[in-house]
N, C-alpha and C positions, 0 to 999 in steps of 0.2 A: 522267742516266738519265730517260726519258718519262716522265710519269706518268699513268694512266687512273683515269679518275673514274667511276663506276658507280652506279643508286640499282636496288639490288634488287627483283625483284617477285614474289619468294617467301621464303620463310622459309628457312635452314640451319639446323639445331639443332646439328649435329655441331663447328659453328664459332661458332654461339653468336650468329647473326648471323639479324636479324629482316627481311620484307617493308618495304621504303618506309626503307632504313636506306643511308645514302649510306655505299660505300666506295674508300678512292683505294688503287688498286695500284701497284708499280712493274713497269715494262712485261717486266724479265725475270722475275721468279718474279709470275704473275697470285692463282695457286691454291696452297694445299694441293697441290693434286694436281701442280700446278709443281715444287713444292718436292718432294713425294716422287719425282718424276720425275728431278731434279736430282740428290738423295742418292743412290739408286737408281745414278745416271749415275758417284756417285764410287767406289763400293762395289769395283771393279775396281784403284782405288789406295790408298781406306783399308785393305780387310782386311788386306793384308801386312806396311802398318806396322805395325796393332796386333801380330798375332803374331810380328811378329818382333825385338820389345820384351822382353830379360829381365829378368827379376827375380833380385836376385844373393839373397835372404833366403826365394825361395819354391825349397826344395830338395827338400821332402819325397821325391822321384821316386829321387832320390839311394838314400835309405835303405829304399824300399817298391817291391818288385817291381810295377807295375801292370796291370793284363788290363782291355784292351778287348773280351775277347771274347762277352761276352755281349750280349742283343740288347737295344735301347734301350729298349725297354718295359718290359724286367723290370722288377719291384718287388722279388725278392730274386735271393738264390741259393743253391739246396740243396743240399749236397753232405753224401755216405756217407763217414761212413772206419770201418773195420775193425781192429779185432785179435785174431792170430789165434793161438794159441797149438798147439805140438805140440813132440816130441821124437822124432826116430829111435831108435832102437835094435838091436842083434845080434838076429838069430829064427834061428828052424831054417827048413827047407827046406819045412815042411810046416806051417809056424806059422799062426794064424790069428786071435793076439792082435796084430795091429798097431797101433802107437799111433794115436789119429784126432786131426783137425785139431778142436777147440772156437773156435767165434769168435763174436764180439761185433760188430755191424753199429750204430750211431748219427748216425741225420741228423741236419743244422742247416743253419740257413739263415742265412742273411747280409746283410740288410736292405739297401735300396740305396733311399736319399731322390733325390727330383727336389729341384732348387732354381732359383733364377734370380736377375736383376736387370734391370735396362732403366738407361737413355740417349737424352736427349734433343737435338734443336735446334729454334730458332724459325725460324719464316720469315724473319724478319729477318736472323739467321746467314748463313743459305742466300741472300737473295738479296746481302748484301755480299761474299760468300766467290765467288759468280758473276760478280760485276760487279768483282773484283779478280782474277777469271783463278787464284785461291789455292783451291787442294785444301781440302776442308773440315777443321776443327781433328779431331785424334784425340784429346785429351785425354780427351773423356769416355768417351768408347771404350774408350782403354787403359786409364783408371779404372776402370772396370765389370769389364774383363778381371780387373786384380787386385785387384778385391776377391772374385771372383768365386774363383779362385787360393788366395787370403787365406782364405778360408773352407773349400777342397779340403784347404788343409793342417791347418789348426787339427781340421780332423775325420779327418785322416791319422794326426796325432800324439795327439790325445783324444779322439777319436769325438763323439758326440752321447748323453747320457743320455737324453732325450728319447725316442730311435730306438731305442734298445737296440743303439747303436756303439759301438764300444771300437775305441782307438789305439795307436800303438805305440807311447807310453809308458808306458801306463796297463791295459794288457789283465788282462782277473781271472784268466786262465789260465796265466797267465807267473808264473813263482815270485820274492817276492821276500824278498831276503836284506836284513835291516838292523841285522845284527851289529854291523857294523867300529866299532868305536872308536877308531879312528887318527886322534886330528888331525898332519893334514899340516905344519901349520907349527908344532904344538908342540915344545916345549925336548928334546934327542935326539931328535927323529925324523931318521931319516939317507934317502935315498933310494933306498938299497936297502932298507928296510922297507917304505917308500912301491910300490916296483916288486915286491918279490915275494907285498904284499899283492894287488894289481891282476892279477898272474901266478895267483895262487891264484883269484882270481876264473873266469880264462880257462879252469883245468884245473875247477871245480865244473860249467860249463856241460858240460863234456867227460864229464863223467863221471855226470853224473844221468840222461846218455843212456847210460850206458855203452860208449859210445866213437864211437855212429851219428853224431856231430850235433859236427864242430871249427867253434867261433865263427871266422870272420873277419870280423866287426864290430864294434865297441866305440862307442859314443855315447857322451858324455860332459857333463854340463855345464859350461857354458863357463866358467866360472872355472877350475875344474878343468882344465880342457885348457891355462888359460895357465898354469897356475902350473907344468905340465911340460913345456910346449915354452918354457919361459924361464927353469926352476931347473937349475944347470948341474949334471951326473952328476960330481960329480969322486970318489965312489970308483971309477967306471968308466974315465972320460977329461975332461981336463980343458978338453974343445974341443968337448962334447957336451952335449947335454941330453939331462934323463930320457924325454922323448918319445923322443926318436932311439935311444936304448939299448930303450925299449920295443916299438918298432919291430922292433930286429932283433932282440933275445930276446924271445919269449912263443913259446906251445905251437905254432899254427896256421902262422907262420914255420919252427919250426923242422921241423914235419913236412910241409908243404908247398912250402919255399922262397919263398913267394909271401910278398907284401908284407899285414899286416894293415890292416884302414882304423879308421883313429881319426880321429872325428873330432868336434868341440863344435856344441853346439847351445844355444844359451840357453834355450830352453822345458826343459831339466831342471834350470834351477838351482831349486833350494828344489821340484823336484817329488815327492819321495820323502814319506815316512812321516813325518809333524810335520816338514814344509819342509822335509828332509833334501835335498842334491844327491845324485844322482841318475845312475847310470851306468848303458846297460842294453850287455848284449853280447850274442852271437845269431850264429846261423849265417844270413847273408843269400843267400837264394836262392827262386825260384817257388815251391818244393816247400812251404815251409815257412812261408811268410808271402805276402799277394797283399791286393792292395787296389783295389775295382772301381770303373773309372769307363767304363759304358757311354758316355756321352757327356758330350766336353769342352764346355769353355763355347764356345755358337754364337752368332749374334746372328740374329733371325728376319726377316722380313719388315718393313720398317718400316712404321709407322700413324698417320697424321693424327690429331691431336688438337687440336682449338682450335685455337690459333695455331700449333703447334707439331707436330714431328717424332718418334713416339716408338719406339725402338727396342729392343722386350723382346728378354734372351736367357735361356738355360736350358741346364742340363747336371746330370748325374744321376751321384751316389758314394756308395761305402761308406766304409766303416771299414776300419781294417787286420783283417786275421784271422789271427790263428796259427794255422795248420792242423796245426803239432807244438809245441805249449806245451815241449816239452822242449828245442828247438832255442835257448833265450832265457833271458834271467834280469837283473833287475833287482839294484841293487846300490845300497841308500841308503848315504850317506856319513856317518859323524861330524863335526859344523861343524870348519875352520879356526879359530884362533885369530888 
């Protein structure tokens, strides 16, 4: 590769680099501005790999309805809800006592944080990665992506105290039950106790709505989830685990025919009330839970710096919100033996 030898007759400050200060370039990337020219030129082959890079632990999307639909500026989001109470009743013909509707109207708003990270290269990167004909490395790119990711969930699942966020494991409005004393693996516990406690669980959600709101979701933490997709039902059948019996006996199966989702998550182990595990179940759907993220994580313009290449990005979320606290219910566990 050429190389050009230069002695400057002005100052750069942005590069750090003084009048009467000899610099040697290599003849494909001269500048800064080479090199942004360069990156710039790959941008049409890196973005796709980065996004089309999954992550098998970043699920939250899974369990949280999410709405891009508000606009990127927002800083919250306000929403009304209502309730509104009445009762019909028999009148006469000429009546003029009708019942009237009384309702109760209460905003809240829903805080929504900016955040970011950034991602760098040197000139030096750029001009080996040019003069080797090799697409520039994504590594730090994809890094950025998921920590960026890494962070959308950890404020999905336990919001931000800071923000006045709340997650969906942790929400103050969701009821929590930390009754059970059952340990699972103590001496006579059989698995039908184990299953019709977990079943009692599913009909309590059922019924503190009184009847508006059938859970078909169950989280779980993950111990918990193995020790019943791998203890075997044998008062039920001997070729089955208590998962699979769980599956097809609980309420929302049975009155729906649809399949329930159970599924583990390690952030509820030890997350209940004095490090209890932790089960929450819920009716998953828009209506009742929703978690904003105006905008995902972007990468902006990139920006010379010194030597080097720098690439901020930024993207803006909520919290989870229960928009019907009734539709949910938390369920700390009594420890395993």
């Amino acid at each position: 590769m050429a190389k050009i030898t230069v002695t400057l007759d002005q100052d750069i400050p942005h590069l750090g680099l003084s009048a009467g200060q000899t610099v040697v370039y290599d003849d494909a990337i001269r500048t800064a501005d080479d090199g942004l020219g360069f990156y710039i030129s790959q941008l049409a082959a890196v973005e796709p790999r980065i996004y089309e890079t999954k992550y098998p632990n970043i699920n939250f999307q899974e369990l949280i309805p999410v709405s891009s639909s508000i606009p990127e500026w927002a800083d919250s989001v306000p929403y009304i809800s209502y309730d509104a109470v009445t009762l019909g009743k028999f009148i006469g013909a000429n009546a003029d006592d009708l019942p009237n509707v009384a309702m109760k109207a209460k905003k809240d708003n829903v805080p929504v944080g900016y955040a970011g990270n950034s991602f760098e290269y040197s000139l030096d990167e750029l001009r080996k990665s040019q003069q080797l004909r090799m697409p520039i490395d994504i590594t730090l790119a994809t890094a950025a992506r998921r920590g960026a990711e890494e962070h959308m969930q950890r404020v999905a699942y336990f919001g931000d105290a800071d923000r006045n966020m709340y997650g969906l494991f942790n929400h103050p409005n969701v009821t929590v039950d930390a009754t059970s004393t059952l340990d699972w693996k103590g001496s006579g516990v059989t698995g039908k106790k184990i299953l019709d406690e977990i079943n009692g669980w599913i009909g309590d959600v059922w019924n503190q709505s009184k009847g508006v709101h059938v859970p078909n979701t169950m989280v779980m933490a993950a111990n918990r989830w193995t020790f019943l997709a791998t203890t075997m039902a044998t008062e039920y059948a001997p070729d089955k685990t208590l998962l699979e019996i769980l599956q097809a006996q609980n309420l929302y199966t049975r009155m729906t025919g649809q399949p329930m989702t159970i599924v583990p998550r390690f952030q509820l182990d030890g997350a209940g009330t004095s490090g209890k595990d932790r089960v929450l179940i819920y009716e998953k759907n828009a209506d009742n839970l929703v978690m904003y993220i105006p905008m995902f994580w972007r990468p902006t313009a990139p920006q010379p710096r010194n030597l080097k290449i720098k690439v901020p990005a930024e993207y803006k979320v909520s919290g989870t919100e229960f928009r019907y606290p009734m539709s949910a219910e938390y369920f700390d566990l009594a420890a395993m033996s």
